[in-house]
C-alpha positions in Angstrom: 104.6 23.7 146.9 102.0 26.2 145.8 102.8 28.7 143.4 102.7 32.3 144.7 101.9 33.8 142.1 98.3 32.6 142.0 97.9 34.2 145.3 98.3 37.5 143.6 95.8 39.8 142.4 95.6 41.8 139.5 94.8 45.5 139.6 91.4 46.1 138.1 91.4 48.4 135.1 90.6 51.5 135.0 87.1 52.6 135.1 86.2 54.8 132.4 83.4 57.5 132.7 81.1 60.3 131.1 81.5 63.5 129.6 79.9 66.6 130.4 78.0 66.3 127.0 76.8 62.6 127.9 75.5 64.2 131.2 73.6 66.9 129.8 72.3 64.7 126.9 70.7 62.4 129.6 68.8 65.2 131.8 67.8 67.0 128.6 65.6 64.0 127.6 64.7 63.3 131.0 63.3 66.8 130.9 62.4 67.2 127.4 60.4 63.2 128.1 58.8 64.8 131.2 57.2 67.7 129.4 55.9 65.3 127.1 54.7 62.8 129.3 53.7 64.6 132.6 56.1 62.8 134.6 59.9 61.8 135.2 61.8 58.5 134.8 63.7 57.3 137.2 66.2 56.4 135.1 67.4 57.5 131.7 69.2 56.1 128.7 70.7 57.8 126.1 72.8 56.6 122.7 76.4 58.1 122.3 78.0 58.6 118.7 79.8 55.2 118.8 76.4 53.3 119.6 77.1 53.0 123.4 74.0 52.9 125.3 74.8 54.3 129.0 71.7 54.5 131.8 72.1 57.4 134.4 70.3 57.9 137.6 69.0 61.5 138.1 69.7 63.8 141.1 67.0 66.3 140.5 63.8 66.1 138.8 61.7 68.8 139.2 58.5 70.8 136.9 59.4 74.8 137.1 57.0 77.6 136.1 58.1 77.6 132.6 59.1 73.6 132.0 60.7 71.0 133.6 64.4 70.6 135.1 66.4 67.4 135.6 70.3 67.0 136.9 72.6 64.6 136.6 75.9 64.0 139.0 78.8 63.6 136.9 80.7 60.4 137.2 84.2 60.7 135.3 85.4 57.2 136.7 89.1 56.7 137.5 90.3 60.0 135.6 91.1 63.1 137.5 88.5 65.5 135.7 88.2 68.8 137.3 83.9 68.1 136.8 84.1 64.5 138.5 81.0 64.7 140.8 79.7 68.2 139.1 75.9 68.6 138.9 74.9 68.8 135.8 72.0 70.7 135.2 69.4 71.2 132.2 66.4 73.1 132.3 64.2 72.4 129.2 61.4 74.4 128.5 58.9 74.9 125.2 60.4 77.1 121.9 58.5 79.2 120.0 57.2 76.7 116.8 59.7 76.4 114.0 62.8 77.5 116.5 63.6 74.5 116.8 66.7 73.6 119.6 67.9 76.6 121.4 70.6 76.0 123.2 71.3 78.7 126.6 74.6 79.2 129.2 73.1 78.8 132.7 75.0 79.4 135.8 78.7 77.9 136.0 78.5 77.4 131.5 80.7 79.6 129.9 80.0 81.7 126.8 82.5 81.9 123.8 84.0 85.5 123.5 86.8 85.2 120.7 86.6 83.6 117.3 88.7 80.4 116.6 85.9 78.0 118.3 83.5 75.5 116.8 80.8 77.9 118.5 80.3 81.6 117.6 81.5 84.5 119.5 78.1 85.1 121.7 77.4 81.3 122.0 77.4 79.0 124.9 80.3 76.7 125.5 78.3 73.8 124.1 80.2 72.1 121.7 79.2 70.6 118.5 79.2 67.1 119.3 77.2 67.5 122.6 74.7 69.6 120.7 74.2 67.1 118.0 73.7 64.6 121.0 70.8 66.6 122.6 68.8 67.6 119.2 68.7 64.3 118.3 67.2 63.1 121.6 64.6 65.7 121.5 63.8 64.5 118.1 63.5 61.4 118.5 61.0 62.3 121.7 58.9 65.0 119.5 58.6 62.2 117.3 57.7 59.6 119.7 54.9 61.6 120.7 54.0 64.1 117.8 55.3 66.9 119.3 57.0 70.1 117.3 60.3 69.5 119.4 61.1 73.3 119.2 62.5 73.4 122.9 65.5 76.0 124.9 67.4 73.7 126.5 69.6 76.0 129.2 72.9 73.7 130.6 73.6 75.1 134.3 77.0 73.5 136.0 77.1 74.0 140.0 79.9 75.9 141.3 81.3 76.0 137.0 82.7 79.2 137.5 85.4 78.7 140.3 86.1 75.1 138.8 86.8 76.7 135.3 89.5 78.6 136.9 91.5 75.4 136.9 91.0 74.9 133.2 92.4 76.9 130.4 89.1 78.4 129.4 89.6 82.1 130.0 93.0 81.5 127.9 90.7 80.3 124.7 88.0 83.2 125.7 85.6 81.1 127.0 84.7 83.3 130.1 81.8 82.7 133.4 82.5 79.0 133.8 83.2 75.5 132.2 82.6 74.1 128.9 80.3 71.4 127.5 82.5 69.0 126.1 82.9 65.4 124.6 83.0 64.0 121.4 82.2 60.2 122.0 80.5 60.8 125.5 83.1 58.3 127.2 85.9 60.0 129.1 88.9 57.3 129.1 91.1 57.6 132.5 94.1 59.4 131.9 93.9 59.9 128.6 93.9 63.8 129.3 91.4 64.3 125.9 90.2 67.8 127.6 93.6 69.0 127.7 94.8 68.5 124.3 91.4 69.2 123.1 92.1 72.6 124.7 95.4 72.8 123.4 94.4 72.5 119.7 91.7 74.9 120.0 94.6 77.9 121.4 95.9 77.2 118.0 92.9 77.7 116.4 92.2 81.3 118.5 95.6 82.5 118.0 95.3 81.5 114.1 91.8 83.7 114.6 93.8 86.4 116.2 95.8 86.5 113.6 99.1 85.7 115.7 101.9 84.7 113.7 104.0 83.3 117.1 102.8 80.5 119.3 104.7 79.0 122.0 104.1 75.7 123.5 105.5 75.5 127.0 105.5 72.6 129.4 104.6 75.1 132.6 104.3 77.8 134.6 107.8 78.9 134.9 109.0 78.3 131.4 105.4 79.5 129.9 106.2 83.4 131.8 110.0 83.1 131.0 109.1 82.6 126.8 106.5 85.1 127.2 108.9 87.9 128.7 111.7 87.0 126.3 109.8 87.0 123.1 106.7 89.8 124.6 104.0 87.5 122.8 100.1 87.8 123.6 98.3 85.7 126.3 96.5 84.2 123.5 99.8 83.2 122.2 100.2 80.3 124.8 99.9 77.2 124.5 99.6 75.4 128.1 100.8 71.8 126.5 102.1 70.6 129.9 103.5 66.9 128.7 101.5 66.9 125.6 104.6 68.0 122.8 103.3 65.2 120.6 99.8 66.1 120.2 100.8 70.0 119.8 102.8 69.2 116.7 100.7 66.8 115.2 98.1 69.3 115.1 100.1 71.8 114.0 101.1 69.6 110.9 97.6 70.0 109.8 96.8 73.3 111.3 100.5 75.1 110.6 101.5 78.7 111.9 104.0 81.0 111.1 106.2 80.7 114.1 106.5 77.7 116.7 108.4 78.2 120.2 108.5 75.0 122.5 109.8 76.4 125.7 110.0 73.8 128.8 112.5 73.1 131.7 115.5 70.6 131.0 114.2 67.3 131.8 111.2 67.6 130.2 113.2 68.9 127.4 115.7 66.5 127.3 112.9 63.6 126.9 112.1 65.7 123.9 115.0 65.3 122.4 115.2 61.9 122.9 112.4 61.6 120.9 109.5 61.1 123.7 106.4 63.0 122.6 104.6 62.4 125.5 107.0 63.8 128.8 104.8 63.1 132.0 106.7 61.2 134.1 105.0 58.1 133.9 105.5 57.7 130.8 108.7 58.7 129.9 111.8 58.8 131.5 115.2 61.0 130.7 118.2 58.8 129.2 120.6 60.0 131.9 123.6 57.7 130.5 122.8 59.7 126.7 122.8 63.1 128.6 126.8 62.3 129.8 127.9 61.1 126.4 126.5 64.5 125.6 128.8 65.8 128.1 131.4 63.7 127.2 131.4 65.0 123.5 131.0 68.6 125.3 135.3 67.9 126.3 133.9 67.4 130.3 136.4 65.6 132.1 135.7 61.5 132.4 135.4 62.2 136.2 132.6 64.3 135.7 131.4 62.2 132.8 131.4 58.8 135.4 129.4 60.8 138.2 126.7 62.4 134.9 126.2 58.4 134.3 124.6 57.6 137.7 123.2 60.7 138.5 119.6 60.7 139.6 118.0 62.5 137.8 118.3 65.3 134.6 118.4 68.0 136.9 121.7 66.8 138.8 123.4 66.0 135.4 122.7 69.8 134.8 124.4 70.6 137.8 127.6 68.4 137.2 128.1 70.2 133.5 128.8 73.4 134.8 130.0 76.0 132.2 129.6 73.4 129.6 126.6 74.1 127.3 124.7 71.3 128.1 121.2 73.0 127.4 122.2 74.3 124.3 123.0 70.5 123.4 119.5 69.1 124.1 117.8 72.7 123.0 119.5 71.7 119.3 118.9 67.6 119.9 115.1 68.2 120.3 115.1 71.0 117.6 116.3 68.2 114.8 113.3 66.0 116.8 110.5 68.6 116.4 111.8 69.7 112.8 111.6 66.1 111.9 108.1 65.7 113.2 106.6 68.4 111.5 108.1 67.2 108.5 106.8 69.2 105.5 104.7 72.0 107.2 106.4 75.1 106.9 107.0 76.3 110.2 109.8 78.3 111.7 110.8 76.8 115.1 113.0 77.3 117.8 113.7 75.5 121.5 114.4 77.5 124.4 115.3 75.6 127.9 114.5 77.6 130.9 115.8 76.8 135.0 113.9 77.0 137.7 114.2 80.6 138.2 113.0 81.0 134.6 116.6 82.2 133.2 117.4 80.9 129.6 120.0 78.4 129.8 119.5 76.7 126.1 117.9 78.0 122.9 118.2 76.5 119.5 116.9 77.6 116.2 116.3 81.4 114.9 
């Protein structure tokens, strides 16, 4: 009898794709190579920092009154990224001798209005790494064809502005649309990189600001509830969504006065089991350790029995009743957090928040 299981077929993995900074890179030597040349390649390929050589098709190329303009459609493979199919545009045009690379927000590219960024207040949202990615492929053009490679190179994104609404750029003062990001050029499926990337740098503007209290919350509801008990700044917080781990490592490094981790009781109660990261697919609450809590609380064993199978954190929460079951996992991931910032001096406390955004387990001062 034939085995089955050669019949079956494996998914395919994940297909990884390229940043905004690898898609500007690519239409600012298309355009940049154009000027130079007289005319446009069909194709371009470009070298990202960890030697990957990636060849992109271009969706616009075009000679305007004052240079040349190329555009790329964004291709962020299997990961959700809020610029998959974005057009990228760059419009390249000649610098005054000795300028050198000018880099411009067009449409949809936001411009950096608090301090705490790799780019000065005033700047376009270009960041460093996608910078260094586009001087050096004009250089290596100017060079190619004894040129001065003084050039503006001016990054539009259409439709940036309502599509940075879903990011947290108006949060880290980045205001009129999206940011120019990447640091290898890849984007890797799911691995969320913009996100934290985002999240670190709200530490760095608050520490800018010269806020003393940052709270991380997991969402909406508990992100308005810690901001209404404790009356902190917008610039204050921290959207870390499922990203607790990456917050406090960074915070290790980069450590501030005063942490709050604010969050609903699940995704709190994966904390203090130790989870860093809390999305549901990649953690999961230990329900049977969340009724020895109860247990331990003096609930009764028939109570206790039904906390055991319950199907989820939420309806443990409901079986405790009057017993101070946040307050439990508020303290559990305290010890957790306290644990994982190790020697940084930070003051921290945990607050657990319902649905309705009332408090219903804090921990620490």
């Amino acid at each position: 009898m034939d085995d089955d299981s050669s019949l079956q077929t494996k998914k395919p993995p994940l297909r990884k794709g390229w940043s905004t900074g690898a898609c500007a890179t690519a239409a600012a030597k298309a355009a940049y190579e154009a000027l130079l040349t007289g005319r446009f390649a069909e194709r371009v390929t470009i070298t990202l920092p960890r030697g990957e050589t990636p060849t992109f098709a271009l969706a616009k190329a075009e000679f305007s009154a004052a240079g040349a303009r190329a555009a790329i459609i964004k291709d962020a493979g299997d990961d959700p990224d809020v610029t998959h199919q974005a057009l990228i545009q760059v419009d390249v045009e000649i610098g005054a001798v000795g300028e050198g690379v000018k880099f411009l927000a067009g449409r949809g590219v936001g411009t950096v209005t608090l301090p705490g960024l790799p780019m000065a207040v005033g700047e376009p949202a270009i960041n460093p790494v996608p910078r260094k990615m586009m001087a050096a492929a004009v250089a290596r053009l100017a060079a190619e064809h004894n040129a001065p490679g003084d050039v503006e190179i001016t990054i539009s994104i259409a439709d940036g502005e309502s599509l940075a609404e879903h990011t947290m750029n108006a949060r880290l003062g980045i205001l009129g649309g999206l940011s120019i990001l990447g640091t290898t050029g890849i984007v890797t499926p799911y691995s969320c990189a913009a996100w934290i990337a985002a999240v670190h740098q709200g530490v760095d503007v608050a520490a800018a600001a010269g806020l003393r209290h940052i709270a991380g919350a997991t969402g909406k509801t508990s992100e308005s509830a810690v901001r209404a008990l404790y009356g902190l700044e917008e610039q204050a917080l921290l959207e870390m969504g499922d990203f607790a781990g990456a917050l406090l490592k960074y915070l290790r490094r980069h450590p501030v006065a005063r942490l709050t981790i604010a969050g609903g009781f699940a995704k709190i109660s994966k904390l203090s089991q130790g989870h860093m990261d809390l999305h549901s697919g990649r953690s999961e609450v230990d329900i049977a350790a969340l009724a020895t809590h109860l247990s331990a609380l003096g609930a009764a064993q028939e109570i206790v029995d039904k906390a055991i199978v319950a199907p989820s954190a939420g309806a443990v929460l409901a079986l405790a009743g009057e017993f101070p079951l946040g307050q439990c996992v508020a303290a559990e991931a305290l010890s957790v957090i306290e644990e994982r910032l190790s020697d940084a001096e930070i003051i921290v406390d945990v607050t657990i928040f319902d649905r309705s955004g009332k408090l219903i387990g804090h921990a620490g001062p």
